[in-house]
N, CA, C and O atoms as CSV, one atom per row, in Angstrom:
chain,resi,resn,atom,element,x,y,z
A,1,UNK,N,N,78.031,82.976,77.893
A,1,UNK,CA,C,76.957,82.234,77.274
A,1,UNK,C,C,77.404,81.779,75.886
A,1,UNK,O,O,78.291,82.350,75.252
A,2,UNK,N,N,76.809,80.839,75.512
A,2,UNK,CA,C,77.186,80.166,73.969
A,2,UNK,C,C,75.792,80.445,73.210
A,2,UNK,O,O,74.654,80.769,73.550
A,3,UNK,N,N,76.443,80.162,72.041
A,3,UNK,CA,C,75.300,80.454,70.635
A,3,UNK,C,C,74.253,79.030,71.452
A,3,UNK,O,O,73.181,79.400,71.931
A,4,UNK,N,N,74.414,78.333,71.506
A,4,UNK,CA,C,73.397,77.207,71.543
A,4,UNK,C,C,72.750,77.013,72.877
A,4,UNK,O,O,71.751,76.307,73.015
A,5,UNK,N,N,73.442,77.768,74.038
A,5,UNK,CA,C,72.013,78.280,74.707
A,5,UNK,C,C,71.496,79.156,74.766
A,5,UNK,O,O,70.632,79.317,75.628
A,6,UNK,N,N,71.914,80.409,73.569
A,6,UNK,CA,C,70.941,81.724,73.483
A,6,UNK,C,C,69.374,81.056,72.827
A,6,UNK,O,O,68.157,81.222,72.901
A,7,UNK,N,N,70.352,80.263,72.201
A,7,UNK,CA,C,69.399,79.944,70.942
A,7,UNK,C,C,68.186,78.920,71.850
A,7,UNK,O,O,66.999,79.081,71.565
A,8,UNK,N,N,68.576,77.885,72.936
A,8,UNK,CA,C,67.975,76.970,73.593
A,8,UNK,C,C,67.092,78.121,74.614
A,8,UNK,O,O,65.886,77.901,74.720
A,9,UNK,N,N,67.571,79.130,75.234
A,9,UNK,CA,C,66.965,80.323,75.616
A,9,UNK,C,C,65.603,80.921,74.762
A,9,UNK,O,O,64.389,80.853,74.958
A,10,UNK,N,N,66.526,81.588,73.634
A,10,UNK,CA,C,65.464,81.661,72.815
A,10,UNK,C,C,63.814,80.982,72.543
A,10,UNK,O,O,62.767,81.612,72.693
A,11,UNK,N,N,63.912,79.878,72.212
A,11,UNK,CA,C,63.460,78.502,71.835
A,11,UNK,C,C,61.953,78.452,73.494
A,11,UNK,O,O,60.741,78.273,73.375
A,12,UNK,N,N,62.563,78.630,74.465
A,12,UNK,CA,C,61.791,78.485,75.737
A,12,UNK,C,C,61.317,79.590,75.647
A,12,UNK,O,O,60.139,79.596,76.001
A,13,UNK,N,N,61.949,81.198,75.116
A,13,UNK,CA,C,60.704,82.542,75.013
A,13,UNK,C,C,60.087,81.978,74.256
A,13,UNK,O,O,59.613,81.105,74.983
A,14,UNK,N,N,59.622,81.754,73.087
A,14,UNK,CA,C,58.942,81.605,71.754
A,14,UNK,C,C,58.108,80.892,72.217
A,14,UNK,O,O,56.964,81.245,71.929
A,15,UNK,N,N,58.223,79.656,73.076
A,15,UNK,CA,C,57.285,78.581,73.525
A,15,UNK,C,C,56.348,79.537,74.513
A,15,UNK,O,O,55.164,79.694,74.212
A,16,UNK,N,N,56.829,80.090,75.544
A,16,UNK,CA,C,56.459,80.768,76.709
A,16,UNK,C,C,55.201,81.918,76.273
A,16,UNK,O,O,54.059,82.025,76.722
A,17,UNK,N,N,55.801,82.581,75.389
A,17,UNK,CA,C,55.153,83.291,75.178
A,17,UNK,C,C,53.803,83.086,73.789
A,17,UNK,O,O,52.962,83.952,73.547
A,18,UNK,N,N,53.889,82.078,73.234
A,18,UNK,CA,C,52.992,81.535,72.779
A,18,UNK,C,C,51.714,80.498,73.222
A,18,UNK,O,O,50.627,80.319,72.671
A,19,UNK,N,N,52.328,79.860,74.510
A,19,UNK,CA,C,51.057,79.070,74.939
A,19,UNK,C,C,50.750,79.731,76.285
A,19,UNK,O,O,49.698,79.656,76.920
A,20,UNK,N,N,51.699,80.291,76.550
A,20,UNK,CA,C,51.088,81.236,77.908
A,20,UNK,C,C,50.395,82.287,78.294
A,20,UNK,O,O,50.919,83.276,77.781
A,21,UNK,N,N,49.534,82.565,78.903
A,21,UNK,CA,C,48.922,83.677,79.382
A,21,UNK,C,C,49.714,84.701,79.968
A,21,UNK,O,O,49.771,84.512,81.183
A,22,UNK,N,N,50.484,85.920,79.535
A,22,UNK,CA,C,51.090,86.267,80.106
A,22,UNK,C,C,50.628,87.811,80.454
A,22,UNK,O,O,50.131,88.477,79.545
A,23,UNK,N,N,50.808,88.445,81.917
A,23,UNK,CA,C,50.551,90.211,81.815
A,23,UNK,C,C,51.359,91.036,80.855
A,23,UNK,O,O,52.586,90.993,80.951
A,24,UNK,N,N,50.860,91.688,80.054
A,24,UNK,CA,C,51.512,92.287,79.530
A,24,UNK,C,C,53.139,93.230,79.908
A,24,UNK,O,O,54.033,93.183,79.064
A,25,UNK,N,N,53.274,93.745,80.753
A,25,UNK,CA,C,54.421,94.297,81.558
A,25,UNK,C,C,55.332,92.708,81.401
A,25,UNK,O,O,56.104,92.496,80.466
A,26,UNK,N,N,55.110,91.926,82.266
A,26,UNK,CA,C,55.848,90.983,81.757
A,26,UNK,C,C,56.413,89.874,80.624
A,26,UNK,O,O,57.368,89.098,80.672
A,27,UNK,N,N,55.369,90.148,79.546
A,27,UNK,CA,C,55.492,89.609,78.191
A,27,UNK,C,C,56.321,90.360,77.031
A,27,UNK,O,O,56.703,89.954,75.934
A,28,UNK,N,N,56.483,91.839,77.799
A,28,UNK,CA,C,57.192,92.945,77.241
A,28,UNK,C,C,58.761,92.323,77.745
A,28,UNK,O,O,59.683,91.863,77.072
A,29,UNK,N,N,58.619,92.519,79.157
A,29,UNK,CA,C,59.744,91.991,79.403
A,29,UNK,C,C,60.675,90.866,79.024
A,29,UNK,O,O,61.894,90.978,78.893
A,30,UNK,N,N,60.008,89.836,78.872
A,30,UNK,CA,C,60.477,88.262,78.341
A,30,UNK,C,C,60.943,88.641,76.721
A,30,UNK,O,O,62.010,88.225,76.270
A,31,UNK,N,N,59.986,89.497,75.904
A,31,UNK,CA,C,59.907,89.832,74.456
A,31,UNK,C,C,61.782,90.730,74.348
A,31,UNK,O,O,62.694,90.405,73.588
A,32,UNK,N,N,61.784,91.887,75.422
A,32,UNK,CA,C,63.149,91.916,75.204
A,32,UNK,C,C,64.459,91.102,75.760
A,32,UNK,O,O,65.529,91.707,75.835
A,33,UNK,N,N,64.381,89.921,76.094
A,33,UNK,CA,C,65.375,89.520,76.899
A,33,UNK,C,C,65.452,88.560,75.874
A,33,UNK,O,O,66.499,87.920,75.771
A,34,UNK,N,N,64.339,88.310,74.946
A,34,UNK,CA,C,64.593,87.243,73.740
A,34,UNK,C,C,65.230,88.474,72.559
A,34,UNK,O,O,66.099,88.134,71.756
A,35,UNK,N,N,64.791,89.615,72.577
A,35,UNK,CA,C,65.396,90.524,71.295
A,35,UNK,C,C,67.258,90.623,71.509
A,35,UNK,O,O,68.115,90.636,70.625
A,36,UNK,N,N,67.410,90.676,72.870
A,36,UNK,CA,C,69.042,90.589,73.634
A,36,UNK,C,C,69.441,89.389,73.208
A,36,UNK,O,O,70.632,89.519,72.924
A,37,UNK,N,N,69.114,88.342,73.017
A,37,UNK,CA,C,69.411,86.925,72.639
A,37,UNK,C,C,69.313,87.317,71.385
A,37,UNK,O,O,70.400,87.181,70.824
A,38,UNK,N,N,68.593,87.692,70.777
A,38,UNK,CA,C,68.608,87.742,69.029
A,38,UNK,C,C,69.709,87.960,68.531
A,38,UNK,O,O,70.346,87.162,67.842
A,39,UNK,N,N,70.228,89.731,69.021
A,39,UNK,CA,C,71.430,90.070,69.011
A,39,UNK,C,C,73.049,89.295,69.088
A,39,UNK,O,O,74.069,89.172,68.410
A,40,UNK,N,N,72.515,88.925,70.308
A,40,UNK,CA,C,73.566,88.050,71.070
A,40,UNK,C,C,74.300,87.329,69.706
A,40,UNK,O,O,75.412,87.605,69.256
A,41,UNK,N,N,73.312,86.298,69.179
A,41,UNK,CA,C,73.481,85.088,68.032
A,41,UNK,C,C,73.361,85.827,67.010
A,41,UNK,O,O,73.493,84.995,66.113
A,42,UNK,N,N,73.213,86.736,66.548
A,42,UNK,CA,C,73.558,87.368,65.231
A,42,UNK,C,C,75.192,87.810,65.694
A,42,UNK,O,O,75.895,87.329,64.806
A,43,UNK,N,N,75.857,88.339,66.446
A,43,UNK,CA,C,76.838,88.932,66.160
A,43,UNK,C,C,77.893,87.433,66.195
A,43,UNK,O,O,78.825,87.143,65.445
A,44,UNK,N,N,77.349,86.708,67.308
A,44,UNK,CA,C,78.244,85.078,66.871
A,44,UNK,C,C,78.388,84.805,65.796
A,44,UNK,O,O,79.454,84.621,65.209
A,45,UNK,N,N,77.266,84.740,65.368
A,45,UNK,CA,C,77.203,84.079,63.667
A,45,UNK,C,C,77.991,85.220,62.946
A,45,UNK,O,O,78.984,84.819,62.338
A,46,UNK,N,N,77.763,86.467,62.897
A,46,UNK,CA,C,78.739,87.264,62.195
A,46,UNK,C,C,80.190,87.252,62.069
A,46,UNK,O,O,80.944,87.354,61.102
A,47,UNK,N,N,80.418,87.054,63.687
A,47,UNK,CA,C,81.772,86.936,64.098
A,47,UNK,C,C,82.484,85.551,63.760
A,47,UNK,O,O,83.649,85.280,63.467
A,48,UNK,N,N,81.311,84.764,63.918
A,48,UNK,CA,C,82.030,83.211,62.991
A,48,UNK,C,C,82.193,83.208,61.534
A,48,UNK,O,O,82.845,82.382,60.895
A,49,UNK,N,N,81.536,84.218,61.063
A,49,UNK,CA,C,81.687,84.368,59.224
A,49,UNK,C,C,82.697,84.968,58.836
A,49,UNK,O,O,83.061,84.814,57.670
A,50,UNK,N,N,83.452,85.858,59.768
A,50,UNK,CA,C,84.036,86.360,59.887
A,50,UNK,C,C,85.813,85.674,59.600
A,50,UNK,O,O,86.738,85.815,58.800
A,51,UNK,N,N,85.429,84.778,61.032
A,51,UNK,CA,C,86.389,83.920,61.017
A,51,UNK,C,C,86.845,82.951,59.857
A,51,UNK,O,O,87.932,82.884,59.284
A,52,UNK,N,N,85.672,82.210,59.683
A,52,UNK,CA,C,85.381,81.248,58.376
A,52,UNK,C,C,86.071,82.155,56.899
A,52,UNK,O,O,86.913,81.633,56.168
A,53,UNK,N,N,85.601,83.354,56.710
A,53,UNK,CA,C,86.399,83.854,55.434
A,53,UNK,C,C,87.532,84.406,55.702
A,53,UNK,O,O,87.907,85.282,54.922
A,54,UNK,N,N,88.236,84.123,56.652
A,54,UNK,CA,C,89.421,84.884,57.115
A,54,UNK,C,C,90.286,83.436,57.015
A,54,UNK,O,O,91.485,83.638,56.819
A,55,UNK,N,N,89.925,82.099,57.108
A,55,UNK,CA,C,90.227,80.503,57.313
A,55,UNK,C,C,91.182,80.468,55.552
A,55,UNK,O,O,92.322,80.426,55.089
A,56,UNK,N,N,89.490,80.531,55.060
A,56,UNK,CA,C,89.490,80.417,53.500
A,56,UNK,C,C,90.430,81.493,53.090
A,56,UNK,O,O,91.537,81.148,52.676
A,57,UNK,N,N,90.208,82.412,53.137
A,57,UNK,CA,C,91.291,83.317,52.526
A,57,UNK,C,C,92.961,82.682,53.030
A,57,UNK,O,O,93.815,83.500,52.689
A,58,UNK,N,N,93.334,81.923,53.465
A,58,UNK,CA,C,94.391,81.969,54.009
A,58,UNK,C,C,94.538,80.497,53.285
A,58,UNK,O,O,95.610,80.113,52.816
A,59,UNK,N,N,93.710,79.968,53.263
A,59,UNK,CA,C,93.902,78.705,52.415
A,59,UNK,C,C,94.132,78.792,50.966
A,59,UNK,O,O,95.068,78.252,50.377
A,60,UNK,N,N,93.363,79.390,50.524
A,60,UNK,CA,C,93.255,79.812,49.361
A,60,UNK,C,C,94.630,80.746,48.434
A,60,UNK,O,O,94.680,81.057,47.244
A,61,UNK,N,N,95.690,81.006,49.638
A,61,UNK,CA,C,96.493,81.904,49.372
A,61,UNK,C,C,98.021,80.429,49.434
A,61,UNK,O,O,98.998,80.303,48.696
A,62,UNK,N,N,97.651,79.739,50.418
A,62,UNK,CA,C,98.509,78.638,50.291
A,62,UNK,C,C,98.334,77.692,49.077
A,62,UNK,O,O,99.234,77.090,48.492
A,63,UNK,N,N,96.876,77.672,48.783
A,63,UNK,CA,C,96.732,76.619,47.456
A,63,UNK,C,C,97.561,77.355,46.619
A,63,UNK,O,O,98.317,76.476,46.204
A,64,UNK,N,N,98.040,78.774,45.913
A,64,UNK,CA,C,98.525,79.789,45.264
A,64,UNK,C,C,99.995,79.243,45.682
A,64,UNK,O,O,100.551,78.489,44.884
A,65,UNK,N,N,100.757,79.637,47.077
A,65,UNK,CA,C,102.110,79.409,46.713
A,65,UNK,C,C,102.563,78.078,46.437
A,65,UNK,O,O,103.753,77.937,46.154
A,66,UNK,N,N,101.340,76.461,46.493
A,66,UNK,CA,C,101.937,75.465,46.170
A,66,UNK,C,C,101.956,75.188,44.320
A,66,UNK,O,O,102.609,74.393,43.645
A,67,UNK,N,N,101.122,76.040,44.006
A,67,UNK,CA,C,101.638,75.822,42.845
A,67,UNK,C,C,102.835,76.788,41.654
A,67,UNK,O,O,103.168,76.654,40.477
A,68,UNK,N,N,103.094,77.531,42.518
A,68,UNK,CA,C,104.393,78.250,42.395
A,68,UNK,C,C,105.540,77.193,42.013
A,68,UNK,O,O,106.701,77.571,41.860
């Protein structure tokens, strides 16, 4: 799965469970399968920040030996 259909996932609980009538047992259910998606896209995004200051740091270390 990708960040942008947890998130498009997401997006359809939030709707679902706001204009819908739902049984409770199953609104529980939908409520964690969107908290699993929450997760999901937090650790992407972590893991992309991750990446991103790991980019920069490496750039930042080349701007250093060109002016050597």
């Amino acid at each position: 799965m990708t960040y942008e259909i947890a998130i498009e996932k997401l997006n359809q609980i939030i709707e679902k469970l706001s204009t819908e009538s739902i049984p409770l047992a199953d609104a529980t259910s939908i409520f964690e399968e969107g908290m699993k998606l929450i997760k999901f896209c937090y650790e992407q995004l972590k893991s992309t920040k991750g990446k991103i200051f790991e980019i920069k740091k490496e750039m930042d270390s080349l701007k250093l030996e060109e002016l050597e």
